[in-house]
C-alpha positions as CSV (number, residue, x, y, z in Angstrom):
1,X,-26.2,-15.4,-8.2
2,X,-23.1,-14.1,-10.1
3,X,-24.2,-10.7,-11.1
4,X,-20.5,-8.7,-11.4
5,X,-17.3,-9.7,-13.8
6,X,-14.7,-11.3,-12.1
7,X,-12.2,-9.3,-9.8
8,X,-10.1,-6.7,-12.7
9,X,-6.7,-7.7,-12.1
10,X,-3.7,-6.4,-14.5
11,X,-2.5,-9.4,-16.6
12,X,0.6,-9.9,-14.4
13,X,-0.9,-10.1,-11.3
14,X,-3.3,-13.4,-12.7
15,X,-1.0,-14.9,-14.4
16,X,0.9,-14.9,-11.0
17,X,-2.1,-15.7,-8.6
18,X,-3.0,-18.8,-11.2
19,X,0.4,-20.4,-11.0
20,X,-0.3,-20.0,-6.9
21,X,-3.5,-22.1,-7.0
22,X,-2.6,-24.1,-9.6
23,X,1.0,-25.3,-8.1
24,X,2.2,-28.8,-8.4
25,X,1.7,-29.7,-4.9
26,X,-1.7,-28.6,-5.6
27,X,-2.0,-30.3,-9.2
28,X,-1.1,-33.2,-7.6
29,X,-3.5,-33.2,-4.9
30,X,-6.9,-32.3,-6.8
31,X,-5.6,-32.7,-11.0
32,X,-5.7,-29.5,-13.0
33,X,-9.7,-29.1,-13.4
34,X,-10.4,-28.7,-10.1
35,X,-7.4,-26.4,-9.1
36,X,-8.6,-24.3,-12.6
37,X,-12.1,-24.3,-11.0
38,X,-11.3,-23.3,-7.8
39,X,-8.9,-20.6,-9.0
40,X,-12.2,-18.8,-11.4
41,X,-14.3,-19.3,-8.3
42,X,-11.7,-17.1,-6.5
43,X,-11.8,-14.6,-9.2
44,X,-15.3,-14.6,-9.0
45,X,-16.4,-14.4,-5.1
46,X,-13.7,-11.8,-4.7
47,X,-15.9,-9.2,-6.8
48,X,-18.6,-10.5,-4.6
49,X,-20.5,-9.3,-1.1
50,X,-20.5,-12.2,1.5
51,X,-23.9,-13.0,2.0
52,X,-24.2,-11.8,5.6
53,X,-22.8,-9.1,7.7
54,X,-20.9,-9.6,10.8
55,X,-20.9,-7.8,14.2
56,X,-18.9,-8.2,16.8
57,X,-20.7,-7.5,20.1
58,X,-19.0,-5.5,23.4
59,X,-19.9,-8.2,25.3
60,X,-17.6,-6.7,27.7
61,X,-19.8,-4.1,28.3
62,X,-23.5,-6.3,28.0
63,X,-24.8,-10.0,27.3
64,X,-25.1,-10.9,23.7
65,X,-28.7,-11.5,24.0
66,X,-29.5,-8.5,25.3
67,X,-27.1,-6.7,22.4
68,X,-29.2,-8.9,20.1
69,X,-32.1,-7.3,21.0
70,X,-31.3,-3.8,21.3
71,X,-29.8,-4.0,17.7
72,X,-32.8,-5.4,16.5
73,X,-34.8,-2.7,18.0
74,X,-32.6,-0.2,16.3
75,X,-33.0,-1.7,12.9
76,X,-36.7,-1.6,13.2
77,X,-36.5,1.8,13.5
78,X,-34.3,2.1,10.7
79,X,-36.5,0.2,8.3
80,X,-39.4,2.8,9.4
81,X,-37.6,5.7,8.7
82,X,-36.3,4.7,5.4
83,X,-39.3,3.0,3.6
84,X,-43.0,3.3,3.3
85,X,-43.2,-0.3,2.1
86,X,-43.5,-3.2,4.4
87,X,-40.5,-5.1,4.7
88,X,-39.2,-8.1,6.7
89,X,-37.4,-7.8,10.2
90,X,-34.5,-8.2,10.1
91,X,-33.1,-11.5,11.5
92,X,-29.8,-11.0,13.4
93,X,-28.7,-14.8,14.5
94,X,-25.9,-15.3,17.6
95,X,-22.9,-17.3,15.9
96,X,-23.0,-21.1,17.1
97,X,-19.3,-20.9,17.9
98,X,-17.9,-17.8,18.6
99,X,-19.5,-16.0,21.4
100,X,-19.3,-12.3,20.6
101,X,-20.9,-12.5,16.9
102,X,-23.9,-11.8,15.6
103,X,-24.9,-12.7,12.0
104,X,-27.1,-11.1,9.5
105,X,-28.2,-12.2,6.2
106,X,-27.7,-10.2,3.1
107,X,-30.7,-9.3,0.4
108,X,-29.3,-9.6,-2.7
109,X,-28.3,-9.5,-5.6
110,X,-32.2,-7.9,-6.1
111,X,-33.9,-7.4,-9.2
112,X,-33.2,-3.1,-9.3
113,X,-34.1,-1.0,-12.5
114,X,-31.5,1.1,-13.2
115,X,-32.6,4.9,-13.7
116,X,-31.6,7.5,-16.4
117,X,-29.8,9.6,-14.0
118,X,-26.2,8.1,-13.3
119,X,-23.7,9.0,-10.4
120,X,-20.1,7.3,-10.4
121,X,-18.4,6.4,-7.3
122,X,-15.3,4.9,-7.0
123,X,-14.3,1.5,-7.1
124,X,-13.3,1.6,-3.0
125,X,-17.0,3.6,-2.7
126,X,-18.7,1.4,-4.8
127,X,-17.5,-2.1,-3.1
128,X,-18.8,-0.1,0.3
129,X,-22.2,0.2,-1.0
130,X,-22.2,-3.5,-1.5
131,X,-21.7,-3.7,2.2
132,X,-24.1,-1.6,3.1
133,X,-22.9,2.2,3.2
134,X,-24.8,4.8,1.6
135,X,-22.7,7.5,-1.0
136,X,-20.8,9.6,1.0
137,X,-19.9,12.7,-1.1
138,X,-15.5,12.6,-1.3
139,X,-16.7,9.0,-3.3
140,X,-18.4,10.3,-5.7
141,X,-16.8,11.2,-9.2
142,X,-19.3,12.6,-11.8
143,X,-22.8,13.1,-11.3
144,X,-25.7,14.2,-13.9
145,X,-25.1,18.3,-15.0
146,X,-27.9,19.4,-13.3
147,X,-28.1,17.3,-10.4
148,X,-30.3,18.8,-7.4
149,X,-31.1,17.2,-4.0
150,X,-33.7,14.8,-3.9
151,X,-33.4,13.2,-7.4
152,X,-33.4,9.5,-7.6
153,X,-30.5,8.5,-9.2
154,X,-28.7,5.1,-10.2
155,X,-25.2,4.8,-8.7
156,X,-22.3,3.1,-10.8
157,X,-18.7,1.9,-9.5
158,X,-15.5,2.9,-11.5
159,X,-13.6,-0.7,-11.3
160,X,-10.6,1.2,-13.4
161,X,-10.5,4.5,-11.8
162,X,-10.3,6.3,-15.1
163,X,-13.6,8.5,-14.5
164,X,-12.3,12.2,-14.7
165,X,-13.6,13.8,-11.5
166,X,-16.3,16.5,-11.9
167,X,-17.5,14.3,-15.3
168,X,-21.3,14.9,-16.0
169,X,-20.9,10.8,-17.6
170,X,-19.1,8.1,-17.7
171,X,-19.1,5.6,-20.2
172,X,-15.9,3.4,-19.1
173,X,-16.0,0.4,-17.1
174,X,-18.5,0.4,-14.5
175,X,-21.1,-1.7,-12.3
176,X,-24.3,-0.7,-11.3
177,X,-24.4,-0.9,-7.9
178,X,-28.4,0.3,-6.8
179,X,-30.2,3.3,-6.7
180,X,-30.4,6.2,-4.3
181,X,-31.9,9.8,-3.4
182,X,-29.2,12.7,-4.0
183,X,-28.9,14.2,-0.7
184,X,-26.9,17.6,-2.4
185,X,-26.9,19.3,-5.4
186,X,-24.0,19.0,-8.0
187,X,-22.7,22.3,-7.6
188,X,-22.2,21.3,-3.4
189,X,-19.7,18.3,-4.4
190,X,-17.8,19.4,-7.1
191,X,-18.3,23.9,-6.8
192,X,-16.1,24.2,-3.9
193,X,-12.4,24.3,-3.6
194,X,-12.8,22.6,-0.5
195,X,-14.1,18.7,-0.2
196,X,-17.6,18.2,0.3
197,X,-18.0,15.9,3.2
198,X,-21.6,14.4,4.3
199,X,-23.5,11.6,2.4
200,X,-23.9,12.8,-1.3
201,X,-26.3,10.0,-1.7
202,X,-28.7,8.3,0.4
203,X,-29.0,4.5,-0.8
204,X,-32.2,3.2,-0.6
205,X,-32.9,0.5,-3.3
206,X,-29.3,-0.9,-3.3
207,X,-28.2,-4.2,-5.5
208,X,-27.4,-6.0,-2.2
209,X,-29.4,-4.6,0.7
210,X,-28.1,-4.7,3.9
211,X,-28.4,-2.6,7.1
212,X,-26.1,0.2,7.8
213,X,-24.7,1.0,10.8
214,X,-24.0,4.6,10.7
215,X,-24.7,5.5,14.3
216,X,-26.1,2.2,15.1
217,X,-25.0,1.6,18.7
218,X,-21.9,2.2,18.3
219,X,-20.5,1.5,21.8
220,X,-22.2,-2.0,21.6
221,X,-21.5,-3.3,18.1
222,X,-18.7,-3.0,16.1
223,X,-18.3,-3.8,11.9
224,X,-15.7,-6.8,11.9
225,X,-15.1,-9.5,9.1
226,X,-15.5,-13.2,10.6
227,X,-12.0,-14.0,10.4
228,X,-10.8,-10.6,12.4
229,X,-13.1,-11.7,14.8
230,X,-11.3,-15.4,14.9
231,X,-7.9,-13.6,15.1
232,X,-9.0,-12.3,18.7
233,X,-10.0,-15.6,19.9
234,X,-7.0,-17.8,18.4
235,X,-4.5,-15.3,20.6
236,X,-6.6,-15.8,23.4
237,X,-5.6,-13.1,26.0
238,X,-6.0,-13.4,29.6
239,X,-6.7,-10.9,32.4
240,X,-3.5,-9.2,33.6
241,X,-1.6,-10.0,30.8
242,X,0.6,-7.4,28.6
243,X,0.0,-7.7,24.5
244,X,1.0,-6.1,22.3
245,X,-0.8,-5.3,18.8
246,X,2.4,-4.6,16.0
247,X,0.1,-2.9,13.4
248,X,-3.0,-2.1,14.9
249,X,-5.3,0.6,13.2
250,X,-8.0,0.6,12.6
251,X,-8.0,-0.8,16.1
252,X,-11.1,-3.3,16.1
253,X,-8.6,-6.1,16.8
254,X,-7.0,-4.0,19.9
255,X,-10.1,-3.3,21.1
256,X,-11.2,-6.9,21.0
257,X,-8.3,-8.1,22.8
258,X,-8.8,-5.8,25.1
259,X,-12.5,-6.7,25.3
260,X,-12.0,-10.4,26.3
261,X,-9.4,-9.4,28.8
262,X,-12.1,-8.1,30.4
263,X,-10.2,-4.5,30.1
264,X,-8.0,-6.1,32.7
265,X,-4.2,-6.1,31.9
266,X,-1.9,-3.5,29.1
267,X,-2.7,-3.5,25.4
268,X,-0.6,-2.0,23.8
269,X,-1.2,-1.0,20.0
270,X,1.6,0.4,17.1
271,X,1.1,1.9,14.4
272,X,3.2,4.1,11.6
273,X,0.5,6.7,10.9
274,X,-1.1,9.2,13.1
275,X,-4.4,9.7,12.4
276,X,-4.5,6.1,12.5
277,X,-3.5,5.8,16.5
278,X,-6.1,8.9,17.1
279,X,-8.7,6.9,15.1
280,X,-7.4,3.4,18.2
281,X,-7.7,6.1,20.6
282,X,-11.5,7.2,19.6
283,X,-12.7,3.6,19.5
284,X,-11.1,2.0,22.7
285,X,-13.0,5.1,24.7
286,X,-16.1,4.6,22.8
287,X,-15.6,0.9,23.7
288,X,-15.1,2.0,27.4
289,X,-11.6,0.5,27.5
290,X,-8.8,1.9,29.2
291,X,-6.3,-0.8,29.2
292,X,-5.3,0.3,25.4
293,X,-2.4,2.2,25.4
294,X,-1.8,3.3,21.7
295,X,2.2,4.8,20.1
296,X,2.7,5.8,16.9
297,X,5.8,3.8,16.0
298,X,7.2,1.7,13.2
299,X,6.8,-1.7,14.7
300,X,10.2,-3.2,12.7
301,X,11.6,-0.6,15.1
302,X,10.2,-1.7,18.1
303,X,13.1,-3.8,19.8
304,X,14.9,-1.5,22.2
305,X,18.9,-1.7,22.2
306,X,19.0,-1.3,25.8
307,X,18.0,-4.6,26.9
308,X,17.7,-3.2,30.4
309,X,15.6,0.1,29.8
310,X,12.0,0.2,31.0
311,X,9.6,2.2,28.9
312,X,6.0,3.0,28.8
313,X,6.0,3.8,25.7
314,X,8.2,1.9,22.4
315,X,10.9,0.6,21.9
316,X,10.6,-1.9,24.4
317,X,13.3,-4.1,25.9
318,X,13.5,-7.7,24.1
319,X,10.7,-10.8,25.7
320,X,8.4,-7.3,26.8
321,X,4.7,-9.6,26.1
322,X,3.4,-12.5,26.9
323,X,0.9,-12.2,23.6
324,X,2.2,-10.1,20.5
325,X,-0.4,-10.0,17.8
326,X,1.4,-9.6,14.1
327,X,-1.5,-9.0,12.1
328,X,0.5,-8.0,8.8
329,X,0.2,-5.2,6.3
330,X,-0.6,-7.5,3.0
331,X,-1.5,-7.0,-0.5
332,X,-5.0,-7.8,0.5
333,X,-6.4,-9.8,-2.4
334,X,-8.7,-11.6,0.3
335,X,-10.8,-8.6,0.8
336,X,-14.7,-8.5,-0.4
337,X,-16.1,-7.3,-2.5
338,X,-13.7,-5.8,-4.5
339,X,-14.0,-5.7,-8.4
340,X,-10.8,-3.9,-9.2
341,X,-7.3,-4.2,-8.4
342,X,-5.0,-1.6,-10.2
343,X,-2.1,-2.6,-7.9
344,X,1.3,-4.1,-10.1
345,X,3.5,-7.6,-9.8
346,X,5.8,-5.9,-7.9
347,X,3.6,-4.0,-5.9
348,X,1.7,-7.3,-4.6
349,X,5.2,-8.6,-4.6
350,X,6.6,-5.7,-1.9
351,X,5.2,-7.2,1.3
352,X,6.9,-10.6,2.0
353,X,10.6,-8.9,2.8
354,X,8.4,-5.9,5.6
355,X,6.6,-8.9,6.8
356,X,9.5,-10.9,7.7
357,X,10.8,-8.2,9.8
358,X,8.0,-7.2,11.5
359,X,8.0,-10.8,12.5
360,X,11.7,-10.6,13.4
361,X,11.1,-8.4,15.8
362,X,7.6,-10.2,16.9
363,X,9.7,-13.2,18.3
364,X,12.2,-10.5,19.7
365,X,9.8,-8.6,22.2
366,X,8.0,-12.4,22.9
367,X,8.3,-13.8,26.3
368,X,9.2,-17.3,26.6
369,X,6.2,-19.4,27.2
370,X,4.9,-16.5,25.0
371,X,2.1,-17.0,22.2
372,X,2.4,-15.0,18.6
373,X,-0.8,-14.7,16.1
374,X,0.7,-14.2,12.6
375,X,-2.7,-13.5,10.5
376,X,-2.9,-11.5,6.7
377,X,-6.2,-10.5,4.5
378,X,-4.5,-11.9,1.5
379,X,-4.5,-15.1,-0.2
380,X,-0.9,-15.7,-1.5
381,X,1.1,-18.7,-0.6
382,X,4.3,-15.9,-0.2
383,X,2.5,-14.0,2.4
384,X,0.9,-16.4,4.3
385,X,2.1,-20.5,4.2
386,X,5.6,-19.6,3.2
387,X,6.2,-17.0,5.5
388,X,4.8,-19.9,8.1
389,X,7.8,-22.3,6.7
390,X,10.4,-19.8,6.5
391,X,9.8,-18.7,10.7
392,X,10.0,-22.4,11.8
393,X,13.4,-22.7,10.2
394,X,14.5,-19.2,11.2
395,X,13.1,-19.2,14.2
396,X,14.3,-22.7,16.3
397,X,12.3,-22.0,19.4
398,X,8.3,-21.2,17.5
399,X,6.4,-24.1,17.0
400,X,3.1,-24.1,15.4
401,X,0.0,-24.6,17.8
402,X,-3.7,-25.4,17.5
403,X,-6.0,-23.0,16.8
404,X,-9.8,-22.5,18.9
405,X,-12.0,-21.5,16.9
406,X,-10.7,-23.1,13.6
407,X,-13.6,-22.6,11.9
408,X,-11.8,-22.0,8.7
409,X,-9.8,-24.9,5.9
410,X,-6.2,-26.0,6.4
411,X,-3.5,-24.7,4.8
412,X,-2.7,-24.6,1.2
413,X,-0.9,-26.8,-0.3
414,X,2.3,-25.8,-2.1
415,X,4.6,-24.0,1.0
416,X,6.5,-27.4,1.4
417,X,4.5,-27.8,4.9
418,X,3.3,-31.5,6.5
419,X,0.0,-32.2,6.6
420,X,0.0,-32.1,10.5
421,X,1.5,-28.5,10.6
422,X,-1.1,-27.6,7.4
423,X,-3.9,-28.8,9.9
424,X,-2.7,-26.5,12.3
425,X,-2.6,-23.2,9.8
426,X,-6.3,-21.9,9.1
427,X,-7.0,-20.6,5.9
428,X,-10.6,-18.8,4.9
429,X,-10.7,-20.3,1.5
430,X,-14.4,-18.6,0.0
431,X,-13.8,-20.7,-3.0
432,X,-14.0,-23.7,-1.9
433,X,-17.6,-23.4,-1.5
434,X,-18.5,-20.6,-3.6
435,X,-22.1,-21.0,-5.6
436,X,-23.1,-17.8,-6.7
437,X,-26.8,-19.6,-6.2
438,X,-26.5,-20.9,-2.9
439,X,-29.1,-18.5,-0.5
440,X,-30.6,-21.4,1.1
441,X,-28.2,-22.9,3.3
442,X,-29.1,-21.6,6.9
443,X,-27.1,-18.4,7.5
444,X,-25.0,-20.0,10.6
445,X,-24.1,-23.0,8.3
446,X,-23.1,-20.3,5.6
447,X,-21.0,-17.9,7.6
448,X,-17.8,-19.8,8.2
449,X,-17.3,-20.5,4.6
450,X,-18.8,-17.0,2.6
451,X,-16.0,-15.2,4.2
452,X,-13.7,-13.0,2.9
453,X,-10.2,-14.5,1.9
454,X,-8.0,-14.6,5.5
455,X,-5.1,-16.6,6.7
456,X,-4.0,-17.2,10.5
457,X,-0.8,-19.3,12.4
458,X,-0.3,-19.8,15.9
459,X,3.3,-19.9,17.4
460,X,4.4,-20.7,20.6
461,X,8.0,-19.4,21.8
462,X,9.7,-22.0,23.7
């Protein structure tokens, strides 16, 4: 059921994502109350958890089946440790499609009493929670005056981020979010000059209960949304080949290629920030893979002037991969949940002109014969279909190729696309099917569609 307000958006920003789904191409395809509809429904199941989590498996390193079962036994354990009641097993179900996925359901929304005792989190804190994280203490903003470890206290999101930090209460625009055990006093998370760091509260009575994965296995399973998953399989890499990832962090895409290369072959994975290519680093060795090979760089940089130059490391000499995967820095209004967007018009606006030259220099450093995965966590037609229709005409030589898996809709209408190249775009379109009552429908059947918002194109360079 519906239990949160729709997504908090600043005026602009609606008013600009309503005259996207409600275009004329659109208008004219479904009339004005269903394109109204679908719109509200977006606004609605973006503030939303999907009602499942997803897991990729290393079945690199193991068969599913048998990572099935371990996880399982784990989460058992788990469920011992953090409740005296008797509770259900959790069922963990392989994907029917995609090979490395396990799928497991979500409890929730669930009928939780809120508590006298209030601790704010931020918005990004609070729409982890809904995922299944407990309260770790840099998210937390106020907290009762006297707050020791061990109370039981109700935890709220900030959707406006106007909670003063170190408050003793809020009374702003918040969600409830569940209940949890404080695991420090007050005086530990806000009495010290430097950050606390830890979980600040344990969750155990959460709104939407879900498992978490802190420590879980973590060389077996990894944390991936659906469509990141699909990303990996629509490139489809092959042993010995060279890829190259343009803006890789926080590296679970890398790491998959890598994965269904068999760790045979050169990944090689870009990103701007530092910490970000330690962070790659850290997860292709937990992973056991050692064909990643990860540079801080600026990707748009990436196309080496000296056509002749070999280099290990970027900028590379031009048609460098036979695979590039461009999976863009976006405004990322697709993700879930999130109940608050603070960002402006011109913010949202900013990515269409870095996106186009990342992608210049995607087709650059592409082989001929060579395959590039455009894919965006963001629902816009300027960042996703349009960007699609502005590379075929730029680029001559790309054309637009199936996609396996395409588990998700077409393309939106609106782009000036055909219908045959919209068939070939895949779009994960949660409001298309979005019933805030709909628990029934078997998980598998449910998964494809309760996603969060994602786009993907397939080019091939001729």
């Amino acid at each position: 059921m519906s239990v949160f307000p729709r997504i908090s958006l600043k005026p602009e920003v609606t008013e600009y994502l309503r005259n996207v789904f409600l275009n004329k191409e659109v208008l004219a395809a479904v009339g004005p109350q269903e394109a109204e509809s679908r719109f509200q429904k977006l606004l609605t199941c973006l503030s939303h958890p999907p009602s499942y989590t997803c897991v990729r498996a290393s079945s690199h390193l193991a068969p599913l089946e048998d990572i099935r079962l371990r996880l399982e036994e784990e989460l058992k354990k788990q469920q011992k440790c953090s409740s005296s009641a008797v509770e259900p097993s959790v069922q963990i179900a392989p994907h029917p499609r995609i090979t490395d996925v396990l799928l497991l359901p979500v409890d929730g929304p669930r009928p939780v009493e809120q508590l006298s005792s209030e601790v704010v989190v931020g918005a990004q804190c609070g729409s982890a929670v809904l995922r299944g994280a407990h309260v770790f203490a840099p998210g937390i903003v106020a907290s009762p005056k006297y707050m020791k470890a061990g109370d039981m206290v109700s935890v709220f999101s900030d959707l406006e981020g106007r909670c003063t930090r170190g408050a003793t209460s809020f009374q702003g625009n918040k969600v409830f979010v569940g209940n949890g055990v404080a695991e420090m006093d007050r005086s530990a998370i806000f009495g010290t000059e430097t950050l606390a760091r830890g979980v600040g509260v344990r969750m155990v009575d959460p709104l939407y209960k879900s498992p978490s994965f802190d420590g879980v296995l973590s060389s077996m399973v990894f944390l991936q949304n659906l469509p990141s998953v699909v990303v990996g399989h629509v490139l489809a890499p092959r042993p010995g080949e060279r890829i190259l990832d343009m803006c890789a962090a926080p590296g679970g895409k890398t790491c998959h290629i890598a994965a269904l290369m068999g760790d045979k072959g050169e990944v090689v994975a870009l990103d701007r920030i530092r910490n970000k290519i330690d962070r790659i680093r850290q997860n292709a060795q937990m992973l056991s893979l050692r064909s990643i090979k990860a540079f801080c760089f600026n990707s748009t940089q990436a196309v080496s002037n000296e056509p002749t130059q070999e280099a290990e490391g970027p900028p590379f000499p031009p048609e460098s991969f036979d695979r590039v995967l461009l999976d863009a820095p976006c405004s990322g209004l697709g993700q879930r949940p999130n109940m608050a967007n603070t960002w402006s018009l011109k913010e949202i606006c900013s990515y269409p002109p870095l996106q186009r030259k990342l992608f210049q220099a995607a087709v650059r450093l592409l082989k001929k014969g060579g395959v590039l995965v455009y894919s965006t966590c963001t629902v816009t037609l300027a960042e996703n279909e349009e960007q699609v229709a502005w590379a075929l005409k730029t680029f001559p030589r790309l054309t637009l190729q199936p996609q396996e898996p395409h588990i998700g809709s077409e393309g939106m209408l609106g782009a000036g696309l055909s219908p045959q190249q919209r068939c070939l775009l895949q779009r994960f379109s949660p409001e298309l099917s979005w019933e805030p009552t709909e628990t029934t429908a078997p998980l598998t059947c449910r998964a494809d569609r309760d996603t969060i918002g994602f786009f993907i194109a397939k080019f091939l360079k001729t």
